[in-house]
BANU-803543 format. One record per residue (C-alpha): z, x, y. Coordinates in steps of 0.5 Angstrom, whole numbers, padded with zeros to 4 digits, always signed. Layout:
# residues N
ZXY/...
//
This chain:
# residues 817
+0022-0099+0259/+0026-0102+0263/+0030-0101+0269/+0038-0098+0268/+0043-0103+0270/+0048-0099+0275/+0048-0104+0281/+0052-0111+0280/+0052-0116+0286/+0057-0123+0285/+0056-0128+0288/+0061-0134+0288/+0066-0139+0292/+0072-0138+0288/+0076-0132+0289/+0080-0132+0282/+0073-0132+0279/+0070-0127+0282/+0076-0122+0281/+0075-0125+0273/+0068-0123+0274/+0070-0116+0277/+0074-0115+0271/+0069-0117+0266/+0064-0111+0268/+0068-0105+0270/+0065-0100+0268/+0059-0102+0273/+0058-0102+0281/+0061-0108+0282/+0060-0112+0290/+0062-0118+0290/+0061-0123+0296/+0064-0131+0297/+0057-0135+0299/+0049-0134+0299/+0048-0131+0306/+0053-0125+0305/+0050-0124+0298/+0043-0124+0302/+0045-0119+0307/+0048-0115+0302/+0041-0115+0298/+0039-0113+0304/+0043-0107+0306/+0043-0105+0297/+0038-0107+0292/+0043-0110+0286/+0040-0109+0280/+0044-0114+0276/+0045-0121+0280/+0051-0127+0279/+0052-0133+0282/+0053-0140+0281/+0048-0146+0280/+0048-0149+0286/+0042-0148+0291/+0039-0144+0285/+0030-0144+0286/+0032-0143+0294/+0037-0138+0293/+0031-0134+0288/+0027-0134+0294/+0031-0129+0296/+0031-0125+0290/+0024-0125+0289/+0024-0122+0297/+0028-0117+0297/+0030-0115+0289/+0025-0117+0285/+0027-0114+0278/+0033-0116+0279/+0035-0120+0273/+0040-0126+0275/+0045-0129+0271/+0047-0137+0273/+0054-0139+0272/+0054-0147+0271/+0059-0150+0267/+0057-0155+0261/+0060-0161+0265/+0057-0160+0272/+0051-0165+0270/+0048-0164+0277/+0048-0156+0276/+0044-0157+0270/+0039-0161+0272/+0038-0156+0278/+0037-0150+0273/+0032-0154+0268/+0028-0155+0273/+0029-0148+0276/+0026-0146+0269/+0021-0151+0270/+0018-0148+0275/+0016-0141+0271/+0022-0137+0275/+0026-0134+0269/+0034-0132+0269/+0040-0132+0264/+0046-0137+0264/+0053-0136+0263/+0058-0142+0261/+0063-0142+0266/+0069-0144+0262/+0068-0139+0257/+0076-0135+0257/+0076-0129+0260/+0074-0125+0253/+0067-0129+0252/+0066-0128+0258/+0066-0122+0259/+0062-0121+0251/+0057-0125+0255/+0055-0121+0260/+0056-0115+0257/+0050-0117+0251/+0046-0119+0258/+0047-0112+0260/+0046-0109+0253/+0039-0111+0251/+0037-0110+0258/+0040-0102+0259/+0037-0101+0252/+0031-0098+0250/+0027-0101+0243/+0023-0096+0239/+0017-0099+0235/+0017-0096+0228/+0012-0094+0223/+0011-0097+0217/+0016-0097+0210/+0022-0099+0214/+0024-0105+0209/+0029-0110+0211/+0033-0114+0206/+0037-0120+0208/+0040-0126+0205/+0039-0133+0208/+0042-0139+0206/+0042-0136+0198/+0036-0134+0198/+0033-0126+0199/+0029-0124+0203/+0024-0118+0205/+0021-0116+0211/+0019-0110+0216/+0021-0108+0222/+0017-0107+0227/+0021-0105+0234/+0028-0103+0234/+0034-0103+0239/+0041-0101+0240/+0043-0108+0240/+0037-0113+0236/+0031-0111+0232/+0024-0115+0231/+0022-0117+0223/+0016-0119+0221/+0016-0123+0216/+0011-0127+0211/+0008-0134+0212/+0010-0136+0206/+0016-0137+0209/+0018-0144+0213/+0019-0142+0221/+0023-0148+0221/+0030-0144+0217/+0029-0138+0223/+0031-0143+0229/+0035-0139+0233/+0042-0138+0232/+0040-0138+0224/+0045-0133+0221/+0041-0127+0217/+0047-0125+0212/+0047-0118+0209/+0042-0114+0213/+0040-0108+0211/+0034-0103+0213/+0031-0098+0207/+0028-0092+0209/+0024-0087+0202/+0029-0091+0198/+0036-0089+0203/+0040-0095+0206/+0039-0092+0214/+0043-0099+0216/+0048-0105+0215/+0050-0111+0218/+0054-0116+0215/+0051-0121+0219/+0045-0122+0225/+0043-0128+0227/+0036-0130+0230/+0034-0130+0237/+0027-0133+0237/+0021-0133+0231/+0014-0134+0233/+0008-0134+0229/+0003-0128+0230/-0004-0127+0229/-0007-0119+0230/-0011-0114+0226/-0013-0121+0221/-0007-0122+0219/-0001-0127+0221/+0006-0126+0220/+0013-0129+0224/+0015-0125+0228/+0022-0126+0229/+0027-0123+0234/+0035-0122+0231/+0041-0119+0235/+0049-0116+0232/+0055-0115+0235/+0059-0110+0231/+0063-0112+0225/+0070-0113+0227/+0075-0107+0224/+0078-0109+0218/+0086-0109+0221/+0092-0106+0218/+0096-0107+0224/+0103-0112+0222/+0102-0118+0224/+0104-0121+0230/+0112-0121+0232/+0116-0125+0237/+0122-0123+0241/+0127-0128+0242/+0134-0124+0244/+0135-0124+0251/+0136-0117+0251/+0131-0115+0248/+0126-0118+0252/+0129-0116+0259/+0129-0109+0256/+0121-0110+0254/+0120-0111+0262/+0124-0106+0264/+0121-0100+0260/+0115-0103+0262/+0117-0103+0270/+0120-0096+0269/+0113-0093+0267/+0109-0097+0272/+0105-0101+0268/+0102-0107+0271/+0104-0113+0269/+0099-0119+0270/+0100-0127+0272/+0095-0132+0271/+0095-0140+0270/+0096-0143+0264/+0089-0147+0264/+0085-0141+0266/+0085-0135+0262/+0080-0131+0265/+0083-0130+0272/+0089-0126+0271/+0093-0122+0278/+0097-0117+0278/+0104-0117+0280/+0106-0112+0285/+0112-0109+0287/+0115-0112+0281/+0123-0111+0280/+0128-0114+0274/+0134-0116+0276/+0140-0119+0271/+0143-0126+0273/+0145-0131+0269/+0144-0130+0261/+0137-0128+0263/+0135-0125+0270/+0130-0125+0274/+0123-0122+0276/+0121-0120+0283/+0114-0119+0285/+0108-0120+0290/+0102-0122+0288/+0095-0125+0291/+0095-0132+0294/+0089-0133+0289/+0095-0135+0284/+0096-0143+0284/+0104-0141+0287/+0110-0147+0289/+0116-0148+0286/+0117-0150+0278/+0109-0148+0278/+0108-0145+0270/+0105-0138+0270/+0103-0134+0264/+0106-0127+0264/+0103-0121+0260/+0103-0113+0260/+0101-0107+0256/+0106-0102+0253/+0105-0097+0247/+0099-0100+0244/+0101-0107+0244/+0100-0114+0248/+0106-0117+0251/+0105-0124+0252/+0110-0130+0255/+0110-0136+0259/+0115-0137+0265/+0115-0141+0271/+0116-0139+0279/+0123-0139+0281/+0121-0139+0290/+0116-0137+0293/+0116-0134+0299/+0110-0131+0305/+0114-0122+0302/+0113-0124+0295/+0115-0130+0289/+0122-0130+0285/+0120-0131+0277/+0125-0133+0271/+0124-0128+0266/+0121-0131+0260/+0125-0134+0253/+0121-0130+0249/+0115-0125+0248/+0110-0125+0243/+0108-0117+0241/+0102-0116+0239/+0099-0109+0236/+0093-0107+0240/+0090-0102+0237/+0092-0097+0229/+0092-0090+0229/+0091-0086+0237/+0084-0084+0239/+0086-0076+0243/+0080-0072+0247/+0081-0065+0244/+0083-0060+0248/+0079-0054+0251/+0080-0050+0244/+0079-0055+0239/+0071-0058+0241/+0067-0061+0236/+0060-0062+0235/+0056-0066+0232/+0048-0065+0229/+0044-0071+0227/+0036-0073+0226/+0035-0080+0228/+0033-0084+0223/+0029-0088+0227/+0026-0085+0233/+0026-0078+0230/+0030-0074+0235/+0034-0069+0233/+0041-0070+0237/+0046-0065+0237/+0052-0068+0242/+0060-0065+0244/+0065-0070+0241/+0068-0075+0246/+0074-0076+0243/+0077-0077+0235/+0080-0081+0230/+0084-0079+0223/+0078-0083+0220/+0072-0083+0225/+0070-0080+0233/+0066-0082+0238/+0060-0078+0242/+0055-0080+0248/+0048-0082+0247/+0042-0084+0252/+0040-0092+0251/+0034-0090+0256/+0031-0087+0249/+0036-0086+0243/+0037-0093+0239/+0043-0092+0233/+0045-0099+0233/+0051-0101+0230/+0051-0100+0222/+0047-0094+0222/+0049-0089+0217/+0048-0083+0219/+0047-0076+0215/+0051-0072+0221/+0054-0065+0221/+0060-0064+0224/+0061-0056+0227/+0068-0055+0227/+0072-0051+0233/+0072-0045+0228/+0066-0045+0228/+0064-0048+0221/+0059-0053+0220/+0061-0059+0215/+0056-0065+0213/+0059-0072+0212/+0055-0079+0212/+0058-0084+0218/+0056-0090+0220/+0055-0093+0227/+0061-0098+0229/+0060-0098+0236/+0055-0098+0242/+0059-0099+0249/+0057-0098+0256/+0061-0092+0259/+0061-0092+0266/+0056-0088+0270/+0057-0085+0277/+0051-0081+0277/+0045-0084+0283/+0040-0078+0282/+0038-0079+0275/+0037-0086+0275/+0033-0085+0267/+0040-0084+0264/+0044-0089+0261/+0050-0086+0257/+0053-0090+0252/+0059-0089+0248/+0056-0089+0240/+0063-0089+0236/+0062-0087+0227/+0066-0088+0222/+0066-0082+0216/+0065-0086+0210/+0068-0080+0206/+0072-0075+0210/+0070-0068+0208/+0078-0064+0207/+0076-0058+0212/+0074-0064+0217/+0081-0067+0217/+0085-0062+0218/+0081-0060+0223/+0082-0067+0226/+0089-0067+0225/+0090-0060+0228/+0086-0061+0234/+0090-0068+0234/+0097-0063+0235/+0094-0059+0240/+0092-0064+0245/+0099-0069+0244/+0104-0061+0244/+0099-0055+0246/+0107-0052+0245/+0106-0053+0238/+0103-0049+0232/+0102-0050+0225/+0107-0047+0220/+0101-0043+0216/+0101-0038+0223/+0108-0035+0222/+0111-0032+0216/+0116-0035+0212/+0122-0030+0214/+0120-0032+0221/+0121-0039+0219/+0127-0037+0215/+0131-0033+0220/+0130-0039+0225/+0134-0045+0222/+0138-0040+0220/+0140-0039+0228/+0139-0047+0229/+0145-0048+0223/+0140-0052+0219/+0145-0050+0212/+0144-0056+0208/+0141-0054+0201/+0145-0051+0196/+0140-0048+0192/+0137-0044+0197/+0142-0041+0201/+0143-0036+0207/+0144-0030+0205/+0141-0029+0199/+0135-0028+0202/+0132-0023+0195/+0133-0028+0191/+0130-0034+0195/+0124-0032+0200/+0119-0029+0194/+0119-0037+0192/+0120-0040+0197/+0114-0035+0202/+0110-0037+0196/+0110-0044+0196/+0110-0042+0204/+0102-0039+0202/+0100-0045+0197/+0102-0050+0202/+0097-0047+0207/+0091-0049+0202/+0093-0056+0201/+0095-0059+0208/+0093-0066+0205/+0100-0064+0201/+0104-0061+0206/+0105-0059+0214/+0109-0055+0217/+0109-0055+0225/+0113-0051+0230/+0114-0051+0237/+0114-0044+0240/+0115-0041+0247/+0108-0037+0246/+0113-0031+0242/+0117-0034+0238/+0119-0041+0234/+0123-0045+0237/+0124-0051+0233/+0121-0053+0226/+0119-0058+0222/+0115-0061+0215/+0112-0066+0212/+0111-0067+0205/+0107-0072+0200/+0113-0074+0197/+0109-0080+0192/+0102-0081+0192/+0102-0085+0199/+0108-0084+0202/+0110-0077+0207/+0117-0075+0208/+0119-0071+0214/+0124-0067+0213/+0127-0059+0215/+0128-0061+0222/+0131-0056+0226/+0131-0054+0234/+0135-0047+0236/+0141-0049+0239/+0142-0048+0246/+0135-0049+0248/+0135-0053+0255/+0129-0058+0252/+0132-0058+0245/+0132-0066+0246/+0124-0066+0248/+0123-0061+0242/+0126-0065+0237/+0123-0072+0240/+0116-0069+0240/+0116-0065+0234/+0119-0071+0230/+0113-0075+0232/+0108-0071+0231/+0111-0070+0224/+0110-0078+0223/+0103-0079+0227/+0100-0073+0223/+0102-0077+0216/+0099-0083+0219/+0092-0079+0220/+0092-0078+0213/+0088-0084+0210/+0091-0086+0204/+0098-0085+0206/+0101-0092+0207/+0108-0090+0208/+0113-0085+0212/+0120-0083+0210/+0125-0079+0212/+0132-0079+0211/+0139-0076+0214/+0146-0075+0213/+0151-0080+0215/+0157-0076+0217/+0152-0073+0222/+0154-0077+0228/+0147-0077+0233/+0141-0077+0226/+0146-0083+0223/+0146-0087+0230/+0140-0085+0232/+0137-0086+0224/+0141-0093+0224/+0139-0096+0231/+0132-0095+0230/+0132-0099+0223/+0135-0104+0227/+0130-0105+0232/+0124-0104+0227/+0126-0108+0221/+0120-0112+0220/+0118-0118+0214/+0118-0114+0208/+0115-0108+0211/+0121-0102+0212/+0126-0102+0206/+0133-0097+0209/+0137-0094+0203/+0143-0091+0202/+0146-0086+0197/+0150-0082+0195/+0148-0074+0194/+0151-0071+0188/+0151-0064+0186/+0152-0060+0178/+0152-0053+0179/+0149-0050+0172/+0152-0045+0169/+0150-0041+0162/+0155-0044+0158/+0153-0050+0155/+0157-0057+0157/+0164-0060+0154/+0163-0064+0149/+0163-0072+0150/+0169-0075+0148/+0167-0081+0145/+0160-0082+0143/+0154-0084+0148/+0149-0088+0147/+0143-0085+0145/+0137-0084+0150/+0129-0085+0150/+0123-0082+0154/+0120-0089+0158/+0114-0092+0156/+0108-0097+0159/+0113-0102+0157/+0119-0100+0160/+0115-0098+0166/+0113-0106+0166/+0119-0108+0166/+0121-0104+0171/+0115-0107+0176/+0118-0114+0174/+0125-0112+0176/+0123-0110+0182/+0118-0115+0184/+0125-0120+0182/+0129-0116+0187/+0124-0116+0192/+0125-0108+0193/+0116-0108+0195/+0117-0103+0199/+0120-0099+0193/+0116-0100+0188/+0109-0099+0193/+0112-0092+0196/+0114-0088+0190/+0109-0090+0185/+0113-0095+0180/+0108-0100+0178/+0106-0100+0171/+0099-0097+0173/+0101-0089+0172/+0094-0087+0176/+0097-0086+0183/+0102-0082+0179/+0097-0078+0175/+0094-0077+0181/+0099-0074+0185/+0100-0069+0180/+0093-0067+0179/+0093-0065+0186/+0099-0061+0186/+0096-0057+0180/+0090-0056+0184/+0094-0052+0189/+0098-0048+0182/+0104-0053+0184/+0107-0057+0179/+0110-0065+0181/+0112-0070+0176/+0117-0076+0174/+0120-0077+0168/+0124-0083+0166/+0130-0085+0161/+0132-0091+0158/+0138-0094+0155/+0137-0100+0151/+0141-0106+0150/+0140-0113+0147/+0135-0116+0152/+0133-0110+0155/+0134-0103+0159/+0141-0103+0160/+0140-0098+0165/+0134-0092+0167/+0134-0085+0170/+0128-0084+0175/+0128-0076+0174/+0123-0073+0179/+0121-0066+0178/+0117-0061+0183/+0115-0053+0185/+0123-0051+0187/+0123-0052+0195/+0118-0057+0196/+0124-0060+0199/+0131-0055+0201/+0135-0060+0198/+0131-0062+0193/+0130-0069+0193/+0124-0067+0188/+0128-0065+0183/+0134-0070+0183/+0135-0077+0179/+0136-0084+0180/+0139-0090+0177/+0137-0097+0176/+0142-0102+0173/+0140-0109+0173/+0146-0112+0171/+0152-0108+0173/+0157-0113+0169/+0155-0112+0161/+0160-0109+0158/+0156-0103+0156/+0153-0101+0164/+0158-0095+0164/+0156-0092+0157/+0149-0092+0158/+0150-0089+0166/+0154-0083+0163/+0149-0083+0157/+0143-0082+0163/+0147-0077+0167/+0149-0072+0160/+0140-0073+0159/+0138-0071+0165/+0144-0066+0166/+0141-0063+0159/+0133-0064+0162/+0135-0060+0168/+0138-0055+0164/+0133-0054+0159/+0128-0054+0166/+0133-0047+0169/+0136-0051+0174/+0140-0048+0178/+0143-0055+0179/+0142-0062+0177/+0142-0067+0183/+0144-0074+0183/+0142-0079+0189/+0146-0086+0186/+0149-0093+0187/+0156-0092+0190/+0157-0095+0184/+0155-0089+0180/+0159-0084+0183/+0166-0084+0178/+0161-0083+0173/+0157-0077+0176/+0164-0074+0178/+0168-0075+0171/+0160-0070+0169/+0163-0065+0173/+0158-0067+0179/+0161-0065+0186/+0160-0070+0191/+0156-0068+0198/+0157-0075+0202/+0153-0080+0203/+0146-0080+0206/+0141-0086+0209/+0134-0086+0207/+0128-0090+0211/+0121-0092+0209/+0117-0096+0213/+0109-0098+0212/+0104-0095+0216/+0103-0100+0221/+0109-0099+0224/+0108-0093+0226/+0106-0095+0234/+0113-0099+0234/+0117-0093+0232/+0113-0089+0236/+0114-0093+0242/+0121-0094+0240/+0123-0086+0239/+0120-0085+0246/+0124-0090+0248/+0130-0087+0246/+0129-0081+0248/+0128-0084+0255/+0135-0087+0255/+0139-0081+0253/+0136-0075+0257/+0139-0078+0264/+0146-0078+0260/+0145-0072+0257/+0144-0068+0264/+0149-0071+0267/+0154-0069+0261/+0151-0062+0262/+0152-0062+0270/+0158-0064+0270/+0159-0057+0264/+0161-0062+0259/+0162-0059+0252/+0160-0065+0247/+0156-0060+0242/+0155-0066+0237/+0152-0071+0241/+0147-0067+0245/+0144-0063+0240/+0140-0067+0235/+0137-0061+0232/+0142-0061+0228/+0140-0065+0222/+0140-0062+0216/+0137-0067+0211/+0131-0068+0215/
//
């Protein structure tokens, strides 16, 4: 078993070098030193276990090895053009010394991959394996089927019949489709290995190929949005300076060397001219004069900022930098990772399927779709692509069985000197099927550790609910109005109750001071992909109300993104609401993306319905009929035309009813209903115009947007448009009568509005609605925060100097969300 690699000793003239090499294998103890002789001093003083150094000198500088730390392994660092170093290290190898070697012009990245597979197949243990282990593999098109002999976390051993050709395992050979096969069970899969060596073995009177493979992981399949490239001035000066404000470090490195990057410390931004300047001290290891080009990069809120600049002066207390044209963004990471809290702990049980053991480890940190925990390499092997049958104890103390598979194994910074055996690794998984009890957990854990503040709606009553947006003046849902509570609480605590148990369709969280609610609100599963958030309310006069409305609504739209098969977030407001409307309004504009987010605007009418039947029309209409697959079709092509992608893909229209279907299913499963209906008026060529008449439980949403309508008219000049809307707004009047609807509810055109009027309909203003992808949702969470950022010094000068403006200072009151 081999020894644990703690220790990392460098060795190398050049100082920007060493700082690359430094960086590359942070999570060891790392000296670095500038020539042979400190280096042997220093092995001298500290045994190193891991040794870097350049080719120069290499048989003598060995010597010194051999003396004073001989199992240590060395990595030679010598470039493919340096012919004189090569020579040096092939006869080196010649004489029997044995090492690694490191091309020296690799980037930082490559290089740093490099060393940490070194440093992997060193710090991991193998485990020989019995028979029946079988592994299927593919190379060049033709299958192939071997047995494992050994196996690591980051390699295996296959013995392979004579039959085949040792000459199609050279090294480097790519194996493709790996996978090993235990009693019939896929215990591991790789897209691809490749071969390290293959040699032919003669034992027990048999003779095989013994041929050594390695993988690395297969890289995450991206749902990020591509990368952008800021280009307005503004905006990127504003990037810096949010930037600088948090304190993150913001790294130079030359154009030609992307593997020496140095911070710029002390930096400042000053606006000069029509772009600024940026000041700062950084190391002298930085090729700096005047006119030197430089490239700048930093990270923020889970996304790469890069951009190229050039020094403006240099000078011995610091340099003086342009700011660059642009900056190139570039998503990080999805969907956040978070360490539970205290109360909220999980652990996972397993039996290794390769050596045996039986594992039981404490959940280092979560994802909406997989988790992270802790192993040995001294003595557990699981490597990337295992699939595993785990089970997962939940912090109520239920045990939920899930299959994952390995998607990572990482080295972890150890600090530990007395326990040299362990060496903790960090092993993350994917769950192939996320199990319901498993995701709720997950987000509920996910809440606790972002705000332990906030509580999940299920833990209050409804009237509790109730009577505090009643106190935070949230009074826009004419159907269920304040001061009726009689004859609406029963439906509305019920559907509170049925909600409970289908979290996947609906969430409600509040924000307490440990007694009482303070600010409320809920996500819902408005489409089969898409999650609204809405009935945001904060009590009024609360001195946080701007941090509670800002967390809160975050939270409501990182819990929709925790769900796997929700692709787009919605949420909606009035645009007589001064602060949701500038608030809404700017964000749009900052995050509008290609084709990615859609922002609509309607307006919200509304038809009280009385038991007297409706007055007669006074010329005839035209006569309306249930939709059909064809008309569906019709409507995913006339959509597609206009380019309404967004549309089409969030609320369900394409021709396909499945997600539709779907979405209903899962609402009975709860004994909710949801559903769509759609009429149609015909014309010549076509549909003159359709009613999308949406139906749901009553209260799934308090204005209702779930049981309203809306109209798409494809050509709004035919002579008949008028006719067949007024045809459509009498259907879906009577629909909603015959359904015993208090009212019936229209969300139309500008356009539609004299015709829903001339029906009796009462207009309630005009609302703006925004539906963006998934993707999105690091951007608008750093945008959201940024925001609040910038207001909150505003707000506490307005409040020290007992200013008054109610409506500028108090987001929470948005009533339609």
């Amino acid at each position: 078993m081999s020894v644990p690699t703690h220790e990392v000793l460098i060795v190398h003239p050049n100082e920007a070098r060493r700082s690359a090499l430094v960086a590359a294998l942070g999570a060891h103890r790392v000296a670095a030193v500038g020539s042979q002789v400190e280096a042997a001093r220093r092995m001298e003083a500290s045994v190193p276990t891991l040794i870097i150094a350049p080719a120069d000198n290499a048989r003598r500088f060995l010597r010194h090895v051999d003396r004073a730390a001989p199992e240590a392994v060395c990595v030679f660092i010598c470039s493919r053009s340096d012919q004189l170093g090569l020579e040096e290290l092939v006869e080196t190898a010649a004489e029997g010394h044995v090492f690694s070697t490191v091309d020296d012009g690799l980037s930082e990245g490559e290089l740093g991959l490099r060393l940490r597979d070194i440093l992997q197949l060193r710090a991991s243990t193998r485990v020989s394996l019995d028979a029946g282990l079988r592994v299927d593999f593919a190379l060049g098109g033709q299958p192939f089927v071997a047995e494992c002999q050994d196996l690591g976390n980051f390699g295996a051993a296959l013995r392979i019949s004579m039959d085949a050709s040792m000459a199609a395992f050279l090294p480097g050979t790519a194996l493709e489709a790996l996978s090993m096969v235990r009693d019939g069970q896929q215990v591991l899969h790789v897209d691809r290995a490749f071969v390290r060596h293959a040699t032919p073995v003669h034992q027990e009177g048999r003779s095989f190929l013994r041929v050594g493979i390695s993988w690395r992981p297969a890289p995450e399949v991206s749902r990020a949005a591509p990368p952008r490239t800021l280009r307005d001035p503004v905006t990127v000066l504003a990037a810096l300076r949010k930037a600088l404000r948090r304190e993150l470090p913001v790294w130079l490195h030359p154009p030609d060397s992307q593997a020496a990057h140095f911070r710029l410390e002390s930096a400042t931004v000053d606006p000069q001219d029509e772009r600024g300047i940026l000041r700062g001290v950084v190391s002298p290891g930085l090729p700096a004069s005047v006119g030197e080009v430089v490239h700048l990069c930093f990270e923020m809120g889970g996304q790469h900022y890069s951009g190229v600049t050039s020094m403006l002066a240099v000078a011995h207390d610091g340099v003086t930098l342009g700011l660059p044209r642009s900056l190139s963004v570039e998503n990080r990471r999805g969907q956040q990772r978070f360490r539970p809290a205290v109360n909220h702990r999980f652990l996972v049980r397993f039996t290794s399927p390769f050596g045996g053991q039986r594992i039981t480890r404490a959940v280092l940190d979560l994802g909406g779709h997989g988790f992270a925990f802790p192993i040995d390499a001294s003595c557990e092997v699981l490597p990337v692509g295992s699939r595993l049958d785990t089970a997962l104890l939940l912090p109520d103390g239920s045990e939920v069985a899930c299959r994952v598979e390995v998607r990572s194994v990482d080295v972890v910074p150890f600090e530990a000197r007395h326990d040299q055996r362990l060496r903790p690794y960090r092993c993350g998984v994917r769950i192939l099927d996320v199990p319901t009890a498993v995701r709720d957990a997950v987000v509920d854990a996910f809440v606790s550790a972002r705000s332990p503040q906030v509580k999940d709606g299920t833990e209050f009553r409804f009237p509790d609910l109730w009577r505090m947006m009643q106190d935070a003046r949230y009074t826009f849902h004419p159907d269920h109005p304040f001061g009726e509570e009689p004859r609406v609480l029963p439906a509305l605590e019920e559907l509170h109750a049925r909600l409970a148990h289908a979290r996947d369709l609906g969430r409600s969280l509040v924000y307490t001071d440990g007694l009482r609610p303070l600010g409320h609100v809920n996500g819902l599963r408005m489409h089969s992909g898409t999650w609204l958030v809405q009935h945001l309310a904060v009590l009024p006069g609360f001195r946080r109300s701007e941090q509670v409305s800002s967390e809160l609504t975050s939270l409501a739209v990182e819990v929709g993104e925790a769900m796997e098969d929700v692709e787009f977030i919605r949420y909606m407001w009035r645009t007589d609401n001064r602060w949701p409307h500038r608030l809404g309004t700017w964000l749009a504009r900052v995050l509008e993306g290609q084709g990615l987010c859609h922002l609509r605007q309607f307006h919200y009418l509304r038809a009280e319905l009385t038991a007297a039947s409706p007055p007669a029309a006074s010329a005839p209409l035209p006569a309306v009929r249930e939709a059909g697959a064809r008309d569906r079709k019709w409507l995913e092509m006339h959509l597609r035309s206009h380019g309404d992608m967004v549309r089409l893909l969030s609320e369900d229209l394409l021709a396909d009813l499945e997600a539709e279907q779907d979405l209903g299913e899962r609402f009975r499963a709860a004994g909710l209903h949801r559903e769509r209906r759609m009429f149609v008026v015909d014309g010549e060529q076509g549909p003159l115009a359709m009613a999308l008449q949406e139906e749901a439980t009553p209260g799934l949403s308090l204005i209702e947007v779930c049981n309203s309508f809306n109209l798409v008219v494809p050509d709004r000049t035919h002579p008949g448009t008028r006719q067949a809307v007024a045809a459509l707004v009498a259907h879906c009047l009577a629909h909603a009568r015959a359904r015993g609807r208090p009212s019936a509810l229209g969300m139309v055109d500008v356009a539609d509005v004299p015709v829903l009027l001339e029906a009796g309909f009462v207009d309630q203003g005009r609302f703006s609605e925004w539906t963006f992808h998934r993707s999105m949702v690091r951007r608008w969470c750093e945008a959201w925060r940024s925001l609040f950022e910038r207001q909150a010094p505003t707000r506490r000068a307005a409040r020290d100097a007992g200013g008054t403006a109610r409506n500028a200072v108090q987001p929470q009151d948005q009533e339609a969300r």
